[in-house]
C-alpha positions as CSV (number, residue, x, y, z in Angstrom):
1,X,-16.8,109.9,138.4
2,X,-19.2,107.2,137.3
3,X,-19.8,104.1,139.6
4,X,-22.4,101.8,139.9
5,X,-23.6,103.8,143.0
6,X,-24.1,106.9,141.3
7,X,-26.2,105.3,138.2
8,X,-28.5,103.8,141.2
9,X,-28.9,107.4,142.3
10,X,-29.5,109.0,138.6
11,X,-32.0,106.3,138.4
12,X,-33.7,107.2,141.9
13,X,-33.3,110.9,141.4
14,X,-34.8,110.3,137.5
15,X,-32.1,111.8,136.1
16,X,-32.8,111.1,132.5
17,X,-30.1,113.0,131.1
18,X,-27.4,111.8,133.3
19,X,-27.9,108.3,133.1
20,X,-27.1,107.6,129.5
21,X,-23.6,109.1,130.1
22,X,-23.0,107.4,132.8
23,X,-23.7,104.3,131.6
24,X,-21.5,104.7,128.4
25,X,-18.6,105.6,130.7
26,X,-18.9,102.6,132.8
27,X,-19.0,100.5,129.8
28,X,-16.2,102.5,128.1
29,X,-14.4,101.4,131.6
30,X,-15.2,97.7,130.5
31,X,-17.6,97.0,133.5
32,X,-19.6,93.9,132.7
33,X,-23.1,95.1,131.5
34,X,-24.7,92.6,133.5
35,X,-23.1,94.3,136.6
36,X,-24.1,97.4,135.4
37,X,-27.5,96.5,135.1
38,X,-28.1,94.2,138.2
39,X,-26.1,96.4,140.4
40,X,-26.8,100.1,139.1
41,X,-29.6,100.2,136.8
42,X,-32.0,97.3,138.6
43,X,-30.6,98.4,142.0
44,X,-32.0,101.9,142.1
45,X,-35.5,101.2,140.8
46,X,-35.7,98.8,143.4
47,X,-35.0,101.4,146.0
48,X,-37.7,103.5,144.0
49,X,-40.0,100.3,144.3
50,X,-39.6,100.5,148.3
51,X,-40.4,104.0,148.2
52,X,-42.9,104.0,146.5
53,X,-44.8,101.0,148.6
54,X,-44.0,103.0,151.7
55,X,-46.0,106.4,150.3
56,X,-42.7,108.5,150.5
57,X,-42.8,109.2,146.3
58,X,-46.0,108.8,144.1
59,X,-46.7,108.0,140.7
60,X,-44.9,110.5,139.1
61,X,-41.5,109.6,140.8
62,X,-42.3,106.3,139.9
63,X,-42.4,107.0,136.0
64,X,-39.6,109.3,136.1
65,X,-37.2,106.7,137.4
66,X,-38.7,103.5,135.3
67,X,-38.2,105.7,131.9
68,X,-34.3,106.6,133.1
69,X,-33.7,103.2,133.7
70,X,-35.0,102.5,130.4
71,X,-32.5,105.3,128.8
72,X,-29.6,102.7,130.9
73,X,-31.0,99.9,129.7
74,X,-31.0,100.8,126.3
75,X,-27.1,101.4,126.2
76,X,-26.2,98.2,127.8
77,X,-28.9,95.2,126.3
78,X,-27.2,95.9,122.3
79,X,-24.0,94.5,124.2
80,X,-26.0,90.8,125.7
81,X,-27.8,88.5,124.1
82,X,-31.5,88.0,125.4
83,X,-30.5,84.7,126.4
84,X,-27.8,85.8,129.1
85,X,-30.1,88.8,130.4
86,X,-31.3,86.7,133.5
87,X,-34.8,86.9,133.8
88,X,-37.0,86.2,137.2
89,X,-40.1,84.5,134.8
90,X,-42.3,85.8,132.5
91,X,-45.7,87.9,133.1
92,X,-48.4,88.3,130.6
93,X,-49.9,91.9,131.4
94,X,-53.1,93.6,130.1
95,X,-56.2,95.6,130.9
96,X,-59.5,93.6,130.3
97,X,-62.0,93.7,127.8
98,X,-64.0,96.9,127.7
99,X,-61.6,99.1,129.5
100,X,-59.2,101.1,128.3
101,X,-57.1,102.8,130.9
102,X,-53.4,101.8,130.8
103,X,-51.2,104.1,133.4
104,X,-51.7,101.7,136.4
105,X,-50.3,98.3,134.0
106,X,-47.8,100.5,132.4
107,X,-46.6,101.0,135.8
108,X,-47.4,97.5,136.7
109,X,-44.6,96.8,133.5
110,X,-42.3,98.6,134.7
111,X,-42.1,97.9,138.1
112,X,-42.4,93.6,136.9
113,X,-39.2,95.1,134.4
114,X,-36.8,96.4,137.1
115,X,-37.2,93.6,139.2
116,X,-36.1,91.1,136.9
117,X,-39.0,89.8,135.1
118,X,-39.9,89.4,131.0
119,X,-43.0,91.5,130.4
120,X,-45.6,90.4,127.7
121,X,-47.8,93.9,127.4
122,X,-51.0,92.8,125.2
123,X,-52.3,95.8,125.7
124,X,-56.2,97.1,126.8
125,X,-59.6,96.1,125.8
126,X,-58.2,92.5,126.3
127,X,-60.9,89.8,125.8
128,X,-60.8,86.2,127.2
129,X,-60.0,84.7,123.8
130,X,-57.1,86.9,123.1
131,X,-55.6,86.3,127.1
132,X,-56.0,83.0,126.1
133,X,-54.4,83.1,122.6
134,X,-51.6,84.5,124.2
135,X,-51.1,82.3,127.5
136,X,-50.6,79.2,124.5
137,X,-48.0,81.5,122.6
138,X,-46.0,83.1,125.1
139,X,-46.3,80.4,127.7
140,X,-45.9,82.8,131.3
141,X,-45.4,81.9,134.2
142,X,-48.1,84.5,135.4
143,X,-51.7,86.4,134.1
144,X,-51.4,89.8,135.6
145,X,-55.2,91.4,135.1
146,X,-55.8,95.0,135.4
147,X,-59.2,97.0,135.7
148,X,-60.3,100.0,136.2
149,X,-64.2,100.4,136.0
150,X,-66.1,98.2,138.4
151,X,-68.3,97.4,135.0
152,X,-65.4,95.9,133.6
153,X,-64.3,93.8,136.6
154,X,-65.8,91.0,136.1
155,X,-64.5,90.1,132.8
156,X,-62.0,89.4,135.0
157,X,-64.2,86.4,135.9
158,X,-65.1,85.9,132.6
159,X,-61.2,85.5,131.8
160,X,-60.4,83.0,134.1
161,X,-63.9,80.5,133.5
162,X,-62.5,80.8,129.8
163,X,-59.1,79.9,130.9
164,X,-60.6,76.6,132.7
165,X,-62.8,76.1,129.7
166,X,-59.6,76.0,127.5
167,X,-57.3,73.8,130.1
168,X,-54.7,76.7,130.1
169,X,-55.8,77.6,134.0
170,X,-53.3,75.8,135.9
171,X,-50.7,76.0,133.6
172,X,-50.6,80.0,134.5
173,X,-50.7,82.3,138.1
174,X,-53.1,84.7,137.7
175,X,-53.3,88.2,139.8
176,X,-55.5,91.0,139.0
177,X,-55.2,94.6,140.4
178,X,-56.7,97.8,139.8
179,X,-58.5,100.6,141.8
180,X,-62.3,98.7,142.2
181,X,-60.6,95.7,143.4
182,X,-59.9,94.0,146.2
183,X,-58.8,90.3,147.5
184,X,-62.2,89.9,148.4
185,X,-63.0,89.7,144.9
186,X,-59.9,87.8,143.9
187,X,-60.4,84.8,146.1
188,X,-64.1,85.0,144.6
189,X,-63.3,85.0,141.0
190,X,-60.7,82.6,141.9
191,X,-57.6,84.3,141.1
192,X,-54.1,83.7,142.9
193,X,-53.6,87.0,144.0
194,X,-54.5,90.7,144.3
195,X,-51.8,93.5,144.5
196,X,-53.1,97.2,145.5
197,X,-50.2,98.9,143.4
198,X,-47.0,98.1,141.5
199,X,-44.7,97.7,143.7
200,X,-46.5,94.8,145.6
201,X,-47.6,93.3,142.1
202,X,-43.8,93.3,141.7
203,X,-43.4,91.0,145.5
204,X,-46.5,89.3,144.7
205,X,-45.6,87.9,141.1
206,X,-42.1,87.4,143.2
207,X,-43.4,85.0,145.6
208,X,-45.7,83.3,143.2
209,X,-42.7,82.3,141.1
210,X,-40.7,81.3,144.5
């Protein structure tokens, strides 16, 4: 019998080849897909989210339930516009110039996803001019910075300076995460806010926008 309640689970249990039919049923049964996101699809990853912030499920978990929600989203957002999807704000995500690792923003993504935010993934190797570039096009509400070498750190540094250079700095949050850093470093390079994993990136970018 599909219900909301048992998409949640498919999505906590990462049941990838559940949740597709489950989701068609509930739409066949003219649930609104807004319900059926907010209240199955969004609801499960965000028990994932508290899991995973507690240390009861790793990374792993984490992906498996973010790519089945993805399998439910993408039977539901063909039937709503863009506009009507509700969306917390928007966060520009990418990993900084001269770095190239990508799990920990992808997960970052995901995590920003199921909570209700619009991602903007620019990708890795991101230098200041191209953050920059993109904070003028894409307008976000928040710079999400990740690194993983402590040699490419500070271009986390050199990303904001360029920011202030180009006047975009306060028009744009900016948090950084990744495994060298710390909110030592964050208040010291002057960002708003440092987040040790995905799930508080998620509350972090949550309370910045609040």
């Amino acid at each position: 019998m599909a219900s909301l309640e048992s998409l949640a689970e498919c999505v906590i249990n990462g049941e990838r080849e559940k949740v597709q039919a489950i989701t068609k049923s509930l739409v066949d049964e003219g649930k609104d897909p807004l319900e059926i996101i907010n209240q199955g699809l969004i609801a499960g990853m965000s028990v994932v989210g508290a899991r995973f912030k507690n240390e009861e499920i790793f990374v792993p978990e984490v992906l498996m339930s973010a790519e089945t929600m993805q399998l439910g989203m993408e039977v539901v957002k063909p039937l709503i516009a863009d506009e009507s999807i509700p969306t917390v704000g928007k966060v520009l995500l990418g990993t900084v110039e001269g770095d190239l690792h990508d799990i920990g923003k992808n997960l970052v993504g995901m995590m920003l996803e199921s909570v209700g935010f619009r991602v903007i993934d620019i990708g890795v190797d991101v230098s200041p001019d191209k953050f920059a570039n993109a904070i003028k096009e894409e307008n976000p509400d928040i710079l999400a910075m990740s690194a993983l070498l402590t040699t490419t750190m500070l271009h986390m540094k050199d990303t904001i300076d360029f920011l202030k250079e180009q006047g975009l700095r306060d028009k744009v949050k900016v948090i950084i995460g990744g495994a060298p850093i710390s909110q030592e470093f964050a208040d010291e390079i002057g960002a708003d806010g440092f987040a040790p994993d995905a799930a508080s990136a998620a509350d972090l970018c949550k309370e910045l926008i609040a």
